[in-house]
N, C-alpha and C positions, 0 to 999 in steps of 0.2 A: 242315294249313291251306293253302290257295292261297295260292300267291306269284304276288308282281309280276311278268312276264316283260317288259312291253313298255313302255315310260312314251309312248307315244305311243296307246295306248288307255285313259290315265289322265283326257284332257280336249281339248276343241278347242279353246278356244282361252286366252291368259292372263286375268289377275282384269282386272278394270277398276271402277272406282268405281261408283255406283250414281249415276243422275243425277236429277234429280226426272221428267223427261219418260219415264223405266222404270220409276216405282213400282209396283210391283204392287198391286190390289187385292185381298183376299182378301173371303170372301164373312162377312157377319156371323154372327156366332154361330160360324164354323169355328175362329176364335182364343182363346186363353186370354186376351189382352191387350186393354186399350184401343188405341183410335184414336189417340191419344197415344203410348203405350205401342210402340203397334208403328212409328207413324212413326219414333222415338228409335232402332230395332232396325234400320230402315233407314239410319239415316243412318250406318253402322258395317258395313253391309252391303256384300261389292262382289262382282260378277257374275261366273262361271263359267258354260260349257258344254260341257254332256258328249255326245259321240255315242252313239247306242244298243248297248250291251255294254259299254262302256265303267265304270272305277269308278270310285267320288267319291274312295271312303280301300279300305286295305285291314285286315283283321283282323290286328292284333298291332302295327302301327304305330303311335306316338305321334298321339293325338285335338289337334286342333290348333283346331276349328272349329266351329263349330254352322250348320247347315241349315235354309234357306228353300228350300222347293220351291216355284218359280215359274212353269214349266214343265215336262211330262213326268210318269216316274214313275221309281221307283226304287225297289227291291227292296234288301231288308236280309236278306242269308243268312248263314248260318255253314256250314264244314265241317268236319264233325267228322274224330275219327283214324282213322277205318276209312275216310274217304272219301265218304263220306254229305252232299249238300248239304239243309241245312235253312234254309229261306226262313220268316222267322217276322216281317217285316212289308212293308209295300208303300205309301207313299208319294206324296199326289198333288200336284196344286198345293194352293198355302196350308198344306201340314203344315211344321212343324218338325222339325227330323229331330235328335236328340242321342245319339252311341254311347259314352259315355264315363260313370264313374262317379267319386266322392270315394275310393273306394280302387283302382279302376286307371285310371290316365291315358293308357291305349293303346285302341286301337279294340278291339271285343270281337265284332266281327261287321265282314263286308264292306259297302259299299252298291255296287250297281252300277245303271245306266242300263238301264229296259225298253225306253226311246227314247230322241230328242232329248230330252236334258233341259237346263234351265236353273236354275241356286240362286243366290239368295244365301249368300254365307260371312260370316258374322260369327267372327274371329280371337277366341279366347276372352280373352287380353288386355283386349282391346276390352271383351270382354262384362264381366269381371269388373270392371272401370273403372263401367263403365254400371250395372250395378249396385249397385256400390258407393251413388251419387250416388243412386239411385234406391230408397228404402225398398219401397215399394208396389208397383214393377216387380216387384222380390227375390225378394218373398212370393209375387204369380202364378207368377212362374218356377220357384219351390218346391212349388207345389200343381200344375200342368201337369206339372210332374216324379213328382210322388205319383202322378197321374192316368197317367201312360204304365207308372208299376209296376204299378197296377192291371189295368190293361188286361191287361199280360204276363202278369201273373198267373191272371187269368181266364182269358188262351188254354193256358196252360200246364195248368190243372186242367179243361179242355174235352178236350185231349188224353190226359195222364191217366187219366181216369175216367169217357168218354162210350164207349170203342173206335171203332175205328175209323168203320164207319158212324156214328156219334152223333160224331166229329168231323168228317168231312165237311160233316155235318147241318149244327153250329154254326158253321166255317167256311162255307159257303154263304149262312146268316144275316149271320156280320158282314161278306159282299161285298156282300151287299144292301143293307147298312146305310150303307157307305163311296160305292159305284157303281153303288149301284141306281133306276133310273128307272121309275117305275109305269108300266102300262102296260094296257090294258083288260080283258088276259088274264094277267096278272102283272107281275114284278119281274124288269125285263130289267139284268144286268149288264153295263155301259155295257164295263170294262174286260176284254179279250180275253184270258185265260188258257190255256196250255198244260194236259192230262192232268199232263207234270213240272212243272208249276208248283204246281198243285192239290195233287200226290204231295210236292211239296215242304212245301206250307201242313200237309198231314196229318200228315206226316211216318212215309209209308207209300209202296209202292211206286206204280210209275203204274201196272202191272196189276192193283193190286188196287182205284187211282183208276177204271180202264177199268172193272170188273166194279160195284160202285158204283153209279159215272154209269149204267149201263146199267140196273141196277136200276130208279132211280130214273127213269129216262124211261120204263121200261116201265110202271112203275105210276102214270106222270100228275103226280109232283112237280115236274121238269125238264123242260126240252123245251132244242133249241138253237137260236137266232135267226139269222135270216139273216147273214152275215159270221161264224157260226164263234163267235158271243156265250152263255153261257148263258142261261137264263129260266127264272126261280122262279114254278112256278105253284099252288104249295101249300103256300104257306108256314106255316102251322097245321101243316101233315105235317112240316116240318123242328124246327119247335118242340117237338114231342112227342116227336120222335127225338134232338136235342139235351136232354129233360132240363125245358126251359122252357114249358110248355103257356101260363102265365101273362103271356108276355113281351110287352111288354118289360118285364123285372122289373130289369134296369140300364138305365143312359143308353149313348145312340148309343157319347158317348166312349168307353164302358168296351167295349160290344161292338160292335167296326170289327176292320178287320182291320189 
């Protein structure tokens, strides 16, 4: 497991209250909550920011907090015991971010900063209070929680039982689904990823991510957009190789990355 070495690449700066003039807006249909719902989430929220490499929490340290990403992005890896980092989600504005479960109360995965990022912290205290008082909040925040097991779930048996290329495949899918912008000649992925990042998502090495991508740009699925961006140009060809000729046969939520 990576350890803490430096508490000064933990955050920039301290919490500060949430003020009504920095509300975030998220976009409709991105939340599990009402309008209501989420303003109550704010008012319990207060601001951190992190510099880019930098982590929110670390893996195996007490979960203390739930996440509002309001800026940035952040990456959710694990290292395993041979030393292997596995990056199994990614984070944008308007996600919720929660690493913690009803039977371990410690963090079970790192989160670290791809950039500048900005969250809201809601202190679980707080939340379980808010709850409490709140029936109807309770029950979304129980079905959002079903709906993020899902998801895991579904990446987990993508990896599993597509091999490698076919999880590529479906991993390229759910970036499109998360950070993809149409585009006249395809689905350009807005958010810039490394070959080990990619190796990460697969959880394969990067030259066997290198050999892959290369593949796949030679036969006309991929291409790479100016600034170093992928671009999905045949996205029917990733369908077929992920498994899905039919899709979308789940919703965005279940396949994002």
């Amino acid at each position: 497991m990576r350890r803490r070495t430096d508490m000064t690449n933990r955050q920039m700066t301290a919490s500060a209250p949430l003020g009504q003039s920095a509300v975030c807006r998220r976009e409709q249909g991105d939340s599990p909550f009402t309008e209501r719902q989420f303003k109550e989430l704010e008012s319990i929220m207060h601001i951190r920011r992190y510099e880019a490499g930098a982590y929110l929490f670390w893996e195996g340290e007490p979960a203390e907090a739930v996440y509002y990403i309001r800026k940035g992005h952040v990456k959710l890896r694990r290292t395993t015991d041979d030393g292997r980092d596995l990056l199994l989600s990614i984070l944008k504005p308007g996600d919720f971010l929660v690493d913690f479960d009803a039977w371990d109360p410690n963090h079970r995965n790192s989160g670290q900063a791809m950039d500048d990022v900005e969250a809201g912290i809601i202190p679980l205290p707080d939340l379980e209070l808010l709850l409490g008082k709140d029936g109807e909040l309770a029950f979304r925040f129980a079905m959002w929680m079903s709906m993020l097991r899902r998801r895991s779930e579904s990446k987990l048996c993508d990896l599993i039982m597509l091999g490698k290329p076919g999880a590529l495949a479906s991993t390229l899918i759910r970036l499109t689904n998360s950070f993809g912008v149409a585009q006249p000649d395809g689905i350009l992925i807005r958010l810039k990823l490394t070959n080990t990042e990619l190796a990460e998502l697969v959880g394969t090495t990067r030259e066997s991510i290198n050999r892959m991508l290369n593949t796949l740009k030679n036969e006309g699925v991929i291409d790479m957009a100016p600034g170093g961006r992928l671009r999905v140009l045949q996205l029917d060809k990733l369908r077929q190789m992920a498994g899905c000729p039919e899709c979308p046969a789940c919703p965005k939520e279940i396949c994002s990355i």
